[in-house]
C-alpha positions in Angstrom: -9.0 -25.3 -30.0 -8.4 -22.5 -32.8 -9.4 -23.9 -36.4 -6.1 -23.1 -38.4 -5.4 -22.8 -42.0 -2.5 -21.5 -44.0 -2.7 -17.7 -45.4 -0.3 -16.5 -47.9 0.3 -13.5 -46.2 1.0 -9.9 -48.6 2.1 -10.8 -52.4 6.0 -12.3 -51.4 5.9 -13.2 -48.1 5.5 -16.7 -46.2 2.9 -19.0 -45.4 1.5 -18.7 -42.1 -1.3 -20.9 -40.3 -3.8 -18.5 -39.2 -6.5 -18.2 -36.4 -10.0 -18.7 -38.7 -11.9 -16.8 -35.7 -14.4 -18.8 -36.0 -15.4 -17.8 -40.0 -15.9 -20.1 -42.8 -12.6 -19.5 -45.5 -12.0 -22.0 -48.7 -8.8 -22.0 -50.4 -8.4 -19.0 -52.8 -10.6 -16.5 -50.5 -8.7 -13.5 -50.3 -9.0 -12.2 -46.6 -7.4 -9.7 -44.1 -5.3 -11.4 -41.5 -3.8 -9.5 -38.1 -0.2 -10.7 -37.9 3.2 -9.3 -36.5 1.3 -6.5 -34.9 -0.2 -5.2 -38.5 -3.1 -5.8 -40.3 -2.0 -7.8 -43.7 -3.9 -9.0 -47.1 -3.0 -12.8 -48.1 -4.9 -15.7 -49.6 -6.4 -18.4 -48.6 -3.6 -21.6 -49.5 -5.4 -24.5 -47.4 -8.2 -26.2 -45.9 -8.8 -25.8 -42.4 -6.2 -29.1 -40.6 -7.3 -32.6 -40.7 -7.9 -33.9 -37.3 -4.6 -35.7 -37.4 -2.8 -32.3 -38.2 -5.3 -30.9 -35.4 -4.0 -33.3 -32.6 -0.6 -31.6 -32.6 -1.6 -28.1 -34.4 1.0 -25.9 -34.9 0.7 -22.3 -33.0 -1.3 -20.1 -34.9 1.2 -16.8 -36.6 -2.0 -14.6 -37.2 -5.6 -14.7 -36.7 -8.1 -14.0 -39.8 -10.4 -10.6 -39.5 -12.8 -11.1 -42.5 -12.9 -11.8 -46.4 -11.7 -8.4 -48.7 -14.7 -6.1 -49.4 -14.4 -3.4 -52.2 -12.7 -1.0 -49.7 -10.1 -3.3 -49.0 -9.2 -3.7 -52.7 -9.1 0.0 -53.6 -6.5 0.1 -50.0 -4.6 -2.5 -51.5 -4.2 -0.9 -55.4 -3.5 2.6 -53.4 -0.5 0.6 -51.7 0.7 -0.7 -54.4 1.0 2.6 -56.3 3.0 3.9 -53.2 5.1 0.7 -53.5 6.4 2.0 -56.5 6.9 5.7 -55.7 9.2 4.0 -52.5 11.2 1.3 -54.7 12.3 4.5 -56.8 13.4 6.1 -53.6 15.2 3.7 -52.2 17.1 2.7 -54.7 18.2 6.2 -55.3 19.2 6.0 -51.7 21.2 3.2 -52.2 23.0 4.6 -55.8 23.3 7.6 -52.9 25.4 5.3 -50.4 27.1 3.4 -52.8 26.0 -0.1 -51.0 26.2 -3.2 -52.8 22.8 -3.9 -53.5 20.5 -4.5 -55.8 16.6 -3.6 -54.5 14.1 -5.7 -56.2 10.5 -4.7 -55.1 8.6 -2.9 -52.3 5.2 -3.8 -50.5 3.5 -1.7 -47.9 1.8 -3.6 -45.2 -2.2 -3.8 -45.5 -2.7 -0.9 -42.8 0.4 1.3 -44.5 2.5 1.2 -40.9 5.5 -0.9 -42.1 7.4 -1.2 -46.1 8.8 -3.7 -46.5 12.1 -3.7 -49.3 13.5 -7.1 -50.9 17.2 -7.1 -52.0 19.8 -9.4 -53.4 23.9 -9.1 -52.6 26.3 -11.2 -52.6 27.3 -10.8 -49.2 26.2 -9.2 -45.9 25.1 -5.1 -46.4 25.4 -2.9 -43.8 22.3 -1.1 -44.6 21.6 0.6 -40.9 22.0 4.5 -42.5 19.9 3.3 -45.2 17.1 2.6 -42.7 17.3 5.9 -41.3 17.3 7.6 -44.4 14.4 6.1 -45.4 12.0 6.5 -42.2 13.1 9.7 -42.4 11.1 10.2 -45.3 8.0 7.6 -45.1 7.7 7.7 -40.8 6.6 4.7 -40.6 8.7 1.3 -39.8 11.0 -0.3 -42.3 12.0 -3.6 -43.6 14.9 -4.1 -45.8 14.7 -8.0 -46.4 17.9 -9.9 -48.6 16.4 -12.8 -50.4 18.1 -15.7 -52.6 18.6 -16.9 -56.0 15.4 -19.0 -55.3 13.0 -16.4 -53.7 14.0 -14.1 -56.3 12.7 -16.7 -59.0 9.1 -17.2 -57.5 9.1 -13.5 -57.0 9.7 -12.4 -60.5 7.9 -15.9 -61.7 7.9 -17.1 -65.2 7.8 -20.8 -67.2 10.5 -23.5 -66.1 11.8 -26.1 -69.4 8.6 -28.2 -69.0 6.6 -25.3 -70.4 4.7 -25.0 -66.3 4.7 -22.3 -64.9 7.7 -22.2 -62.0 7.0 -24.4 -58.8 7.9 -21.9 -56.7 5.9 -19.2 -58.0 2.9 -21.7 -58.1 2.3 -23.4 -55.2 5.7 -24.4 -53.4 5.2 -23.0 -49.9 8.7 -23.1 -48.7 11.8 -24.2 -50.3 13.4 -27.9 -49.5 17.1 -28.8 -49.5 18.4 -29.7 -52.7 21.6 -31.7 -53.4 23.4 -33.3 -56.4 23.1 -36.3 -55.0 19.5 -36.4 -56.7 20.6 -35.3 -60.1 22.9 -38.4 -59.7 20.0 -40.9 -58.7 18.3 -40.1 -62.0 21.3 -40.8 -63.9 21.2 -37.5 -65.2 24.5 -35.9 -67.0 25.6 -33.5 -64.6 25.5 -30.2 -67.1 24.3 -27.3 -65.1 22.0 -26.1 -68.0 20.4 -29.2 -68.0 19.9 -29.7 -64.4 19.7 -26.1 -63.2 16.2 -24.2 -62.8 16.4 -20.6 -64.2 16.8 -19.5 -61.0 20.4 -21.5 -61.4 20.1 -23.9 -58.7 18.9 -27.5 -58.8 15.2 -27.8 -60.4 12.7 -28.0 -57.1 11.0 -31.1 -59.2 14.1 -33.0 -58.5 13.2 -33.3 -54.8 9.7 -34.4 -55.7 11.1 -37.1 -57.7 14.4 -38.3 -55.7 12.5 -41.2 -53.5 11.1 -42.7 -56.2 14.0 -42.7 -58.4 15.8 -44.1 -55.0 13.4 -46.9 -55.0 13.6 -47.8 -58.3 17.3 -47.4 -58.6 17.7 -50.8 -55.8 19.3 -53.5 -57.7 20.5 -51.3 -60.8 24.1 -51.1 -61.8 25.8 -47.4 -61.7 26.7 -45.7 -64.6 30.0 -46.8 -65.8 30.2 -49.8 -63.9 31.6 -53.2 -65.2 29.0 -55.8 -65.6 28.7 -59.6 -66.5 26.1 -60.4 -69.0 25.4 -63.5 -71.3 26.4 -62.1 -73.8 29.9 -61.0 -71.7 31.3 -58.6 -69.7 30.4 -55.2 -70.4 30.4 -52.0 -69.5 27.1 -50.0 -68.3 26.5 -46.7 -70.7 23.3 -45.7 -70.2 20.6 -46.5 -68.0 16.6 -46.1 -68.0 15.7 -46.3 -64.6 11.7 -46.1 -64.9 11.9 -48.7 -67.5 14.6 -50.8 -65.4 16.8 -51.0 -68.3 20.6 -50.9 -68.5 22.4 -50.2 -71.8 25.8 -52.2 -71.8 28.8 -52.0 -74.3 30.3 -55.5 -74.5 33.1 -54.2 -76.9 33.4 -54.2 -80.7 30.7 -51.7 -81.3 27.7 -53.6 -79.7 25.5 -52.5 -77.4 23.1 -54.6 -75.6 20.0 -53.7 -73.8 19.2 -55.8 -70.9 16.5 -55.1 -68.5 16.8 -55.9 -65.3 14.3 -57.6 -62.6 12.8 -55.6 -59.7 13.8 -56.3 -56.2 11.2 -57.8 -54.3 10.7 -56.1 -51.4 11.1 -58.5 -48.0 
């Protein structure tokens, strides 16, 4: 049985488990993996599997050749600097075509035998003459990749409200579904600048919160819900949900805080 654990392969593309070939890796070694028929630099994002991960392993993506020596570093830095002599070309190229496109960065593959070029559009791009163009002048194979709103965020990275740096950017492997739905289980006003990540969808922390909030939420009124109360019937205004209380207007400018006894589980 292969001993597998996850590679963050290149510096924007996914995690894949990887073959360890029988070496020792910790998270954070940077190594060179074989994958998709080239050879690829990535970093170490795991521990090898647990044995209940290793009783129904995923099939390995790659297959680790060895940690990066000197050699390997100065290969990568000479890529790089290539990187950004193509990301000049091919945007020229594209200003050339007119296509609706907006090319973001470049990366070569480890061994130099495929570049790959992330874009953003708004809708599909025929970009099939812009391939050609551009093997034309590199000769070797080409990528042109359109990411999202949310892959362009943890590309470009940065700080979200909180003052951390962005999830995705840090340590979010893939991206979950978001929904509303778990703005509205927080109670949360449903303002798009207060809700929204700077990538302009729904913060990523909202997921990591949503089934706690959906726990704690069980035997809570909703927000603007009519509710009796000794002092009288009221209506709910505001709600505290880790604290379990509920803020009710009874009428004539009083507000009473009531908080409200946790379910017992059966």
């Amino acid at each position: 049985m292969p001993k597998l654990i996850q590679v963050q392969v290149g510096e924007y593309r996914s995690t894949i488990y990887a073959d360890a070939h029988g070496g020792e890796y910790k998270r954070g070694d940077h190594v060179i993996v074989e994958v998709d028929r080239s050879s690829e630099f990535g970093c170490v994002v795991s521990d090898t599997l647990s044995k209940a991960d290793q009783e129904r392993p995923p099939a390995p993506q790659g297959k680790i050749l060895r940690k990066l020596t000197d050699g390997d570093l100065r290969q990568i830095d000479n890529n790089r600097m290539k990187a950004r002599d193509a990301l000049h070309v091919c945007i020229s190229k594209v200003n050339e075509q007119n296509l609706d496109m907006k090319v973001l960065t470049t990366e070569y593959s480890f061994d130099s035998t495929k570049i790959l070029f992330y874009f953003t559009a708004e809708g599909r791009v025929d970009f099939r003459n812009l391939v050609k163009e551009l093997a034309k002048v590199f000769r070797v194979r080409i990528e042109l990749k359109q990411i999202g709103v949310r892959d362009r965020a943890k590309m470009i990275k940065g700080y979200g409200v909180c003052g951390q740096e962005l999830c995705c950017a840090n340590f979010i492997k893939d991206f979950g579904q978001l929904s509303i739905k778990m703005a509205k289980e927080q109670a949360l006003p449903l303002n798009p600048s207060k809700i929204s990540g700077v990538c302009g969808r729904i913060k990523c922390c909202m997921a990591y919160e949503y089934n706690v909030y959906k726990e704690l939420n069980k035997g809570l009124p909703k927000m603007g819900a009519k509710i009796q109360i000794p002092e009288g019937r009221g209506k709910v205004i505001n709600l505290d949900i880790l604290k379990r209380l509920v803020y009710v207007d009874v009428g004539e400018g009083k507000i009473v805080k009531v908080t409200m006894p946790k379910e017992e589980t059966k």
